[in-house]
N, C-alpha and C positions, 0 to 999 in steps of 0.2 A: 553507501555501499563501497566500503574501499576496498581496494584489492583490486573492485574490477572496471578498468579504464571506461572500455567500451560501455559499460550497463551506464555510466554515470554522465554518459553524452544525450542530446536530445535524439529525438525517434527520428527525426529529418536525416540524422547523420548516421544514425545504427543501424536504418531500414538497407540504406545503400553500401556501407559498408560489409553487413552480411551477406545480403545477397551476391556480392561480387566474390567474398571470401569463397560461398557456396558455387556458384560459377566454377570458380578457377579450381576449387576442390574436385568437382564433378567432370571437367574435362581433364587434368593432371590424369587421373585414376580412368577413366575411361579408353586414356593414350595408352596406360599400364597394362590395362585390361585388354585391349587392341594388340598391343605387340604381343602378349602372352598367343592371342588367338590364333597368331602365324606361324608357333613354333608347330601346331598340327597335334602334336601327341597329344592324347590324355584330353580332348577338346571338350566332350561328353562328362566328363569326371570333374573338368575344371565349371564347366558349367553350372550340373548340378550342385557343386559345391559353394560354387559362390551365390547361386541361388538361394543355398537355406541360411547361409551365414551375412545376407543383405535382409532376408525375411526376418533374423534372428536378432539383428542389429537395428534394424525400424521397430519390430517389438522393445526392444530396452531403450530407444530414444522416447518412444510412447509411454513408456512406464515412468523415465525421468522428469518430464514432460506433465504428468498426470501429477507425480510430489509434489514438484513446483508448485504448477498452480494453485493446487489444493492448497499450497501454505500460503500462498499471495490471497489468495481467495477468503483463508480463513481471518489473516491477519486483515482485511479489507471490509470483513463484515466486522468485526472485532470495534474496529473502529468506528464503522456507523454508529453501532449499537449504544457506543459511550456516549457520541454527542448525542443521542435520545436523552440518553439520560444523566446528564447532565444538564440538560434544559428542564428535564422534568424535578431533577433536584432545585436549580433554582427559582423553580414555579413555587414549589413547596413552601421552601425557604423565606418568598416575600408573602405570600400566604400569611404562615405563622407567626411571620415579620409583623404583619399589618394586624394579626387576632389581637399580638403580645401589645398593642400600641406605646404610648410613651413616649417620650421624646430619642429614648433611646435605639425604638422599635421604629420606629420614622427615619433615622438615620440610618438603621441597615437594610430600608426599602429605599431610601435611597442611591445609596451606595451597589446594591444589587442592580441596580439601571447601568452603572458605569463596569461594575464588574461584566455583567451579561454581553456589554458590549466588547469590554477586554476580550474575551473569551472568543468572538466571532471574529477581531482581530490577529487575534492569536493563532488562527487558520489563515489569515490572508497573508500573512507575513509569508509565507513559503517559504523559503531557504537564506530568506537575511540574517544570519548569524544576528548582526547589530540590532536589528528592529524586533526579533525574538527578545535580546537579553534587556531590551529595554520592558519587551510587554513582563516578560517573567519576573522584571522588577516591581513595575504597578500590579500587576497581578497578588505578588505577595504582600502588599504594601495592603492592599485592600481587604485580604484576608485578615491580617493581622486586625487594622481598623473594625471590622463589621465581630470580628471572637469577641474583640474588646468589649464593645457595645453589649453582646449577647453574655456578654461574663458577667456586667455589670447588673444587665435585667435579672440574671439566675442569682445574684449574690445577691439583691435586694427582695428577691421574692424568689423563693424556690418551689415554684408550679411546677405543675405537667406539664403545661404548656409551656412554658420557660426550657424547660426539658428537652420536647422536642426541637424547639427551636436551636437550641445547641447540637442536636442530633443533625440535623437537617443542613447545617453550616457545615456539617465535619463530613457528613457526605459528599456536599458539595467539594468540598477543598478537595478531601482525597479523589474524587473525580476529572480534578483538573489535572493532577499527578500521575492519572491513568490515561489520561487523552497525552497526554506528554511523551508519557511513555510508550504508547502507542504509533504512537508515532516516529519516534525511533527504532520499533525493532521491522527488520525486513527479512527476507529471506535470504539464509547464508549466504555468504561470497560462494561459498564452496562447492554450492547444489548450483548455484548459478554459470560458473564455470564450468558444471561438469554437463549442464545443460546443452552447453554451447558445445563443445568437447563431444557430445555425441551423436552432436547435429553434424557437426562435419565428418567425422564418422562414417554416419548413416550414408549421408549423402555421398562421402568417397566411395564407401563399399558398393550405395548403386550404382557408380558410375565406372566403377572397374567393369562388375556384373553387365550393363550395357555393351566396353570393349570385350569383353569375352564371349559373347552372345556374337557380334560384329553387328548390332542394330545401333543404330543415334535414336532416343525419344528424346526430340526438342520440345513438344508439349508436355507429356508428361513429366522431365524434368523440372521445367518452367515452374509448373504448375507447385509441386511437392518444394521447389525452393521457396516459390512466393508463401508458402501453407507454412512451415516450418519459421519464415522469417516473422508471420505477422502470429504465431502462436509464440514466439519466443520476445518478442515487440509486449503481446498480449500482458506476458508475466513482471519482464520489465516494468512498464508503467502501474501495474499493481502495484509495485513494490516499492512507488515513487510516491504517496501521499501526498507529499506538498509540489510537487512540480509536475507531477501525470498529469493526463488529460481525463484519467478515471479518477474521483477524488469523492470522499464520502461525503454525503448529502450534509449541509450546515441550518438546512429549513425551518429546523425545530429553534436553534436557539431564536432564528427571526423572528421567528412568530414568538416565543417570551418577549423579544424586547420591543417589536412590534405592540405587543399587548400593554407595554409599562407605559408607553407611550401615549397609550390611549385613555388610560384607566388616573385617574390621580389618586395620590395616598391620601386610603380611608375610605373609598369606594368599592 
């Protein structure tokens, strides 16, 4: 997420730093809103006006609020849905691997045991640039090795089975390409900044509307800062895959390589 300092800190450090932003926003604006109250004129007018332009200004932080998420949210199932299937390609895969037998067909059941694990790997790494470019190396190293093998079976015998076997390898590969990429994309800089941008906003404009009013709600301030901070917290860590505390389920590939483990080729 570049561009935005704060989104790219841990939650320990964003939690408290918003809230505090949101604090000193809400009392700034409420002092504002407080001295407006003592000049007397117009006290009725200035009320009701800041009344529907704080109702008007939590409605569009709710609307901003609702985008977001929805993209963090979409791009969060997105990603589940891959590693389903992409466990489920490589189930396939050693399947047809083992139909096709051969010596050649034994080696890409093989090689699918080290791959399946790359691949579960290739989530644990989180944010090591170094331990990525390394999986990304073995990752295609192995690709390469297990076509070769399948090119070889198809160019000595060109079955259907042989066929899908080559089908089923190219899914898989392009799948790894999509979990990749999926994983890089987030939600704009831009919608993320405008998020925050209209949380303080919001929160200013209650806090004028409070001095103008001449009422302090220390509860209900409280209250709407902690809500705002852990919905805006919320979107963030969606939109952190490899370092969130929300992070898509890896269960499926387990249970494939769990399975390789147990089964020996030709069973």
């Amino acid at each position: 997420m570049e561009g935005t300092l704060l989104f790219s800190q841990s939650p320990y450090i964003n939690a408290p730093v918003i809230i505090l932003l949101l604090i000193l926003v809400t009392e700034l604006s409420f002092r504002a809103g407080r001295k407006q109250s003592k000049q007397g004129k117009l006290l009725e007018e200035r009320e009701k006006t800041a009344g529907t332009i704080t109702g008007a200004m939590l409605a569009l932080f709710g609307f901003i609020l609702a985008v977001s998420l929805s993209m963090a949210d979409s791009h969060f199932e997105a990603r589940r849905k891959l590693v389903l299937a992409e466990a489920n390609a490589i189930g396939t895969s050693r399947l047809r691997a083992l139909t096709v037998g051969t010596d050649h067909g034994m080696e890409i059941v093989r090689s699918l045991k080290d791959y399946t694990q790359l691949r579960i790997e290739f989530f644990k790494a989180g944010e090591d640039s170094n331990r990525l470019s390394s999986i990304y190396r073995q990752t295609s190293e192995l690709q390469d090795h297990m076509w070769a093998h399948a090119s070889t079976i198809a160019g000595a015998q060109p079955t259907p089975v042989n066929a899908l076997l080559l089908s089923s390898l190219n899914e898989m590969f392009d799948l790894a390409t999509s979990r990749r990429w999926a994983l890089e994309v987030h939600v704009p800089p831009y919608v993320l900044n405008l998020l925050l941008v209209f949380c303080f906003l919001s929160t200013g404009m209650m806090g004028y509307y409070f001095g103008v009013c001449g009422v302090r709600h220390p509860i209900l301030s409280t209250l709407l800062t902690i809500g705002f901070t852990i919905a805006i917290l919320l979107v963030i860590d969606l939109n952190k895959p490899r370092s969130g505390f929300i992070r898509p389920e890896q269960s499926a590939l387990i249970w494939v390589l769990e399975d390789m483990n147990q089964q020996k080729p030709g069973h």
